[in-house]
N, C-alpha and C positions, 0 to 999 in steps of 0.2 A: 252577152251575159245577163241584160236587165230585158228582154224581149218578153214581154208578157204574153202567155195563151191566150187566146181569144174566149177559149169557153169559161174561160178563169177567172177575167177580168170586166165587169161589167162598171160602165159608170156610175159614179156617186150620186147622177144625177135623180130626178123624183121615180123613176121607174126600178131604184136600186131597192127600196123593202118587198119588192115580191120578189125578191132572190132570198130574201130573210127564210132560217130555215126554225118552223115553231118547236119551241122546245120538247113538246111528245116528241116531233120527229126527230132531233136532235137524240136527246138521250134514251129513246128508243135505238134508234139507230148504233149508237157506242157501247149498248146493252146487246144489242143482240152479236154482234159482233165479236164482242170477247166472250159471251156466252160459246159461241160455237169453238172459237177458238180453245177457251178453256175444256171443255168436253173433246176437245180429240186430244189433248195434252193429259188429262186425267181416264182416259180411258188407256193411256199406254202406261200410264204411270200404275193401274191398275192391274192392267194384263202382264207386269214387268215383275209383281210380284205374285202372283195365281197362276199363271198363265207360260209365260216364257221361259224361264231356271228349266222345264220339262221339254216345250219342243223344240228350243232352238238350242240349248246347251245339254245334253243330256245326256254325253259321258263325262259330267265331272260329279263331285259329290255335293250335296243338296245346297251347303252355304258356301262352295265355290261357285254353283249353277247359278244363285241368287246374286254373288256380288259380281258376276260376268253380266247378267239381266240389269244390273243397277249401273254397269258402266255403259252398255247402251242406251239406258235412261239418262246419261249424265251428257250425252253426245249433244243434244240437243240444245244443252246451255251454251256451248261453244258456239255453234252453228248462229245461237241466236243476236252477238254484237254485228255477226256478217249481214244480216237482214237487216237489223237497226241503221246500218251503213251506206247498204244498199237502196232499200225502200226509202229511209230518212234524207238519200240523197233526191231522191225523185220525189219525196214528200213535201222539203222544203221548195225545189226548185219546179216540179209540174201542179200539185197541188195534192191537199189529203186526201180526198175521195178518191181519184185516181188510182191512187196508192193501196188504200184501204182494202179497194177490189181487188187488188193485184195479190196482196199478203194474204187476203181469205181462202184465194185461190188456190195459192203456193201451200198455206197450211193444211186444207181440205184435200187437194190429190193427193199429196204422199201419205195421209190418214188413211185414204180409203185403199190403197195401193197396199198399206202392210195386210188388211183385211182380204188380200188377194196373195197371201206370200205362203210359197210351199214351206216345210216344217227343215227340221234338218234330215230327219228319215226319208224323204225326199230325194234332197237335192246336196245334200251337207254341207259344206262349210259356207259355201254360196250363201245359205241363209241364214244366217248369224249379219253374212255380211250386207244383203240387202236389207235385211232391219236396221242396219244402223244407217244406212244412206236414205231409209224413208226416216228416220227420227231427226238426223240429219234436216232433213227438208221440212220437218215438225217445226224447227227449231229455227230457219232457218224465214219460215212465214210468220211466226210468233212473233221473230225479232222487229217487224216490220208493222206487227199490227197492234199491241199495246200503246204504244207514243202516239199512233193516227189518233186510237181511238178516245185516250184521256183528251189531245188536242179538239179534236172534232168537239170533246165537250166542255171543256175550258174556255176554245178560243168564240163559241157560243155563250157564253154565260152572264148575267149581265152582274151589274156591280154588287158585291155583297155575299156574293152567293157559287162563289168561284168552288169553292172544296165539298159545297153538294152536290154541281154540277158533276165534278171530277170525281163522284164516289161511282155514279152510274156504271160508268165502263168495267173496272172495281167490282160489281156486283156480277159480271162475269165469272168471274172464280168459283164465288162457292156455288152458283147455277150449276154452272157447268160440273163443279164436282159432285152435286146432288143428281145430276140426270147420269154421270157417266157410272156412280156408287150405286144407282138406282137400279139401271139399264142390266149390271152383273146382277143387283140380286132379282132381279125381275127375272131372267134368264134361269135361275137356278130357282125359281118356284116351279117350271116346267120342263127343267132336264135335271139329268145326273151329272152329279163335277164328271164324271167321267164325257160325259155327251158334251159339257163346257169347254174342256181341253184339245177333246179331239177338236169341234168346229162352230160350236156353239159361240165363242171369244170375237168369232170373226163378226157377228152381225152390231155390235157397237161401230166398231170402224167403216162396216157398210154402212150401217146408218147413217154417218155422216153427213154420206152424199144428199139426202136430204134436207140438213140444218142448208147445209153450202146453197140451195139454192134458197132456202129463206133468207140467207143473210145475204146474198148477190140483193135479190129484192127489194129488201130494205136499205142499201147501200146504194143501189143507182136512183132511190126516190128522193135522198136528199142532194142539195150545192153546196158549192165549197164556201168554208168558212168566213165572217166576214173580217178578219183579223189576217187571214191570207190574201185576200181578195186586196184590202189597204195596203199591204205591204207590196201585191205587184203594183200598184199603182203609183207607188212610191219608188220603183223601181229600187227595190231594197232586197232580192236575193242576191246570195255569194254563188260564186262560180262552182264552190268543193265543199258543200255547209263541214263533211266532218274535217278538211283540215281548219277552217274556223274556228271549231269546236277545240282543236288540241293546242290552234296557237294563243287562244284567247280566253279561253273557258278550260283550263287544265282544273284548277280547284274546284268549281264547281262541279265537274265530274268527278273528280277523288272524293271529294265527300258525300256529296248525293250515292256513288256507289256500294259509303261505309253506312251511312245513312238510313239503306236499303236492307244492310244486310240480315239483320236479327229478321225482319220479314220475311224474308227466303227460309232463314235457318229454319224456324218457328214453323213454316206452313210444312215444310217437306219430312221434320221430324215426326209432326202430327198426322201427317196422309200417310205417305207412302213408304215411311221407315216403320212408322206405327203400324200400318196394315201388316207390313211382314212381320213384326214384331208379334203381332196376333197369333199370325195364323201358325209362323215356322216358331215359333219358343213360349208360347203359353196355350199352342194346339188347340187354338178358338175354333168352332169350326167359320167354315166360307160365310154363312149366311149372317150371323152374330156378328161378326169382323164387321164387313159393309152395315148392319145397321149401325154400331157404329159411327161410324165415317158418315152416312146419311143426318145422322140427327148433331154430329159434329157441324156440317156444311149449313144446317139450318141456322145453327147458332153464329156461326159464320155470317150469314147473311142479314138477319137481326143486327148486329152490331155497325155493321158499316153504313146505314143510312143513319142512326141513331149517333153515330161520331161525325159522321157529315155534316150534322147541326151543329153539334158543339165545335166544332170543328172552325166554324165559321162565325162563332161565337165567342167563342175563350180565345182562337186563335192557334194557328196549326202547330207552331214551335212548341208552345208551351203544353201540347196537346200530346205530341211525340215525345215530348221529355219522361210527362207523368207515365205515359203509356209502356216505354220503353225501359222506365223502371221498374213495375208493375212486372212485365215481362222477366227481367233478370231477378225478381224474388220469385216468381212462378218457377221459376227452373232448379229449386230446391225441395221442388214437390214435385218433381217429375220422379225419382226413386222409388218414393214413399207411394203415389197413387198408382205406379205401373207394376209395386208388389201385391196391392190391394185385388188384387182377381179381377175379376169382368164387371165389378163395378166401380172399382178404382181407375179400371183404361177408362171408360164412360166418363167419368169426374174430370180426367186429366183431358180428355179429346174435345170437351165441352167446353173446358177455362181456356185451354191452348187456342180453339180457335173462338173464342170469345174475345180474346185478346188480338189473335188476327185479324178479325174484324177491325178491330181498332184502328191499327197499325195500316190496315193495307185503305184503310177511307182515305187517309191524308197522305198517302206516300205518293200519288200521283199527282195529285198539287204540286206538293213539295218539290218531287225533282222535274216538274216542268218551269218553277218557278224563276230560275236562276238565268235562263238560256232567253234572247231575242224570237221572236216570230219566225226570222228569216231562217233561224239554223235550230228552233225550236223542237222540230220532229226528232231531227237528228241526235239532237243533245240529247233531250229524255229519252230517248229508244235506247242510246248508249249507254246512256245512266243505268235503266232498268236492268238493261241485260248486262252491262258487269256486274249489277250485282248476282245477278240469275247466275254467275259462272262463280263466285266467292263465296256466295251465301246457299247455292242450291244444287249445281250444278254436283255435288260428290255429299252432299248430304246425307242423305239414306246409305251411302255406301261407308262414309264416317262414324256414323251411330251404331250401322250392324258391325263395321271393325271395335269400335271402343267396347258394345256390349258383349260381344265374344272375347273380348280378350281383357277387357279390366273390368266390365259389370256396368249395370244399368246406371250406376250416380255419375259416371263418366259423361254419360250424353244428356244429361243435366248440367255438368261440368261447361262440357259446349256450350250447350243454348247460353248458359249464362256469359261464358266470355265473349258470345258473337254481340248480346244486349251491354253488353260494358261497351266496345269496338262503337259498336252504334250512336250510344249515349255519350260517349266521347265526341264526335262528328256531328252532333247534333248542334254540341256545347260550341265549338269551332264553328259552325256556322254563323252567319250574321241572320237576321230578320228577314233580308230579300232571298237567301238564298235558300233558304226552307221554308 
């Protein structure tokens, strides 16, 4: 049970800091990682509302077709505590790099694989069903590469400066949703939506295969952590880190989960409920919709190194408190600016993830905070991705039911009760464990 790997475990002795990995390459390394990862996640979340309701569902009517596209968007949240489980078990116990590579990999093939999938005119029913078994497997490498990648750069970090470290990985997201927002409208400056639908959709997913080997690259240059590395030495892994996790750390995962959740709500209302919101009920056209969502994803990314500091300054608790309230008043102005026309979505897509910036700097700190080295991957991988299944996982599919059937204030209604939920969890919290 305590057998250390050989490539793992190197002595403390004077030849141990050239195993030290420097911090470019560190959060380089956590950067580009979730970067890829988030771009093959937002390119389906993309193609799930432009793209999918037409070739894979397209005997039903246009918001049956859409919320059938939005339940195979929602597969992937399920999928993803199985990889948390999975990987997090081979995380804690063989080591993160290991891992790391493993999870890029698992996310990367079944990316480029839907990029290769006949339509339903095709093959019919078949491929309804093979999208959801690559989303599936989207969701399934995801699970497994979030927790590596926050750890790779926390358990790197040195004293003071642990929630800058941890925004790096974080800065994945809205990367990846800029290149994948980009990648659509770049495509539809040299075709027709029609030339998009038929085959044009495919080449983001092909593309892929290209980030995948930048980030294998950048992944086998760095070692493993020196915070893993002391714990084999220590001979301090668990046999099964996640039963660890459920017999010993049950609260820290119920509330890191609740914690999580207004993050999730918050990002998936603004992307990919918003996108369809555009394009299927105020007939924005394609092109307008993604910029959008492009100059969204910037503001996005502004904000999270800029709460990183403060973050680390004011202090994470008190950081997510303000933030989180902040949040729950913004969601009485989701009505008001998504009546305002195309410059009202612009207002609301900007503050939304202005706000997610915020939120998503510290939230990887936070729920790695609570958990030990030895069952560390696991915990936070678990954490994140329950929340991904409460906060995200049926998101877009809840806003377009409450907007069709009770009106737009409804999905304001939400976001605000998920920022109560939250802020409540926050409050329950002690100091160590956010």
């Amino acid at each position: 049970m305590t057998n250390a790997m050989p490539d793992v475990s190197p002595s403390l002795g004077p030849s141990a800091p050239a195993a030290v990995n420097s911090p470019a390459r560190v959060l380089t390394a956590s950067l580009v990682g979730t970067t890829i990862e988030f771009f093959d996640f937002y390119v389906y979340a993309t193609a799930a509302v432009l793209i999918f309701p037409a070739l894979f569902f397209p005997n039903s009517d246009p918001m049956t077709a859409l919320l059938a596209s939005f339940a195979t968007f929602s597969i992937a949240f399920f999928a993803r505590p199985m990889g948390a489980v999975v990987f997090g078990h081979f995380g804690d116990r063989v080591g993160r790099k290991v891992t790391l590579v493993a999870a890029l990999l698992t996310m990367g093939i079944s990316t480029v694989v839907i990029g290769l999938l006949p339509s339903y005119s095709q093959i019919g029913v078949m491929a309804p069903l093979l999208l959801a078994l690559c989303r599936f497997g989207q969701g399934f490498g995801l699970g497994g590469e979030w927790g590596g990648a926050v750890l790779l750069a926390t358990e790197n970090a040195p004293e003071g400066k642990r929630n800058w470290y941890a925004m790096f990985p974080q800065l994945g997201a809205p990367v990846g949703l800029f290149l994948s927002s980009g990648l659509f409208w770049l495509l539809l400056q040299f075709m027709s939506k029609d030339a998009l639908i038929s085959w044009g959709w495919r080449v983001p997913f092909l593309a892929s295969s290209i980030l995948i080997v930048i980030g294998l690259w950048v992944r086998f240059s760095i070692s493993e952590t020196p915070a893993f590395k002391k714990a084999l030495e220590a001979q301090e892994r668990v046999a099964v880190p996640v039963a660890e996790i459920f017999s010993r750390y049950k609260r820290s995962l119920f509330l890191g989960t609740f914690v999580a959740l207004v993050t999730f709500v918050l990002f998936y209302i603004s992307t990919a409920w918003l996108l369809s919101y555009n394009v299927k009920v105020l007939k924005m056209p394609f092109l307008d919709a993604l910029e959008i969502q492009i100059v969204s994803a910037v503001v996005f990314g502004i904000f999270i190194p800029i709460t990183g500091k403060i973050g680390d300054r004011v202090g994470r608790r008190l950081s997510l408190i303000i933030i989180t309230a902040a949040i729950a008043l913004f969601s009485f102005l989701l009505p008001h600016l998504l009546s305002g026309g195309e410059i009202g979505v612009a207002i609301f897509a900007s503050g939304a993830m202005a706000l997610m910036g915020m939120t998503y700097a510290l939230i990887g700190a936070a729920l790695a905070a609570p958990f030990p080295t030895n069952v560390r991957y696991t915990g936070a991988s678990l954490t994140f991705n329950f929340a991904g299944i409460v906060g995200a996982s049926l998101a877009p599919y809840i806003a377009t039911w409450l907007q069709t059937n009770y009106g737009i204030a409804y999905v304001g209604f939400y976001l605000g009760l998920a920022a109560v939920i939250t802020l409540v969890c926050i409050l329950a919290s002690g100091k160590e464990e956010v």
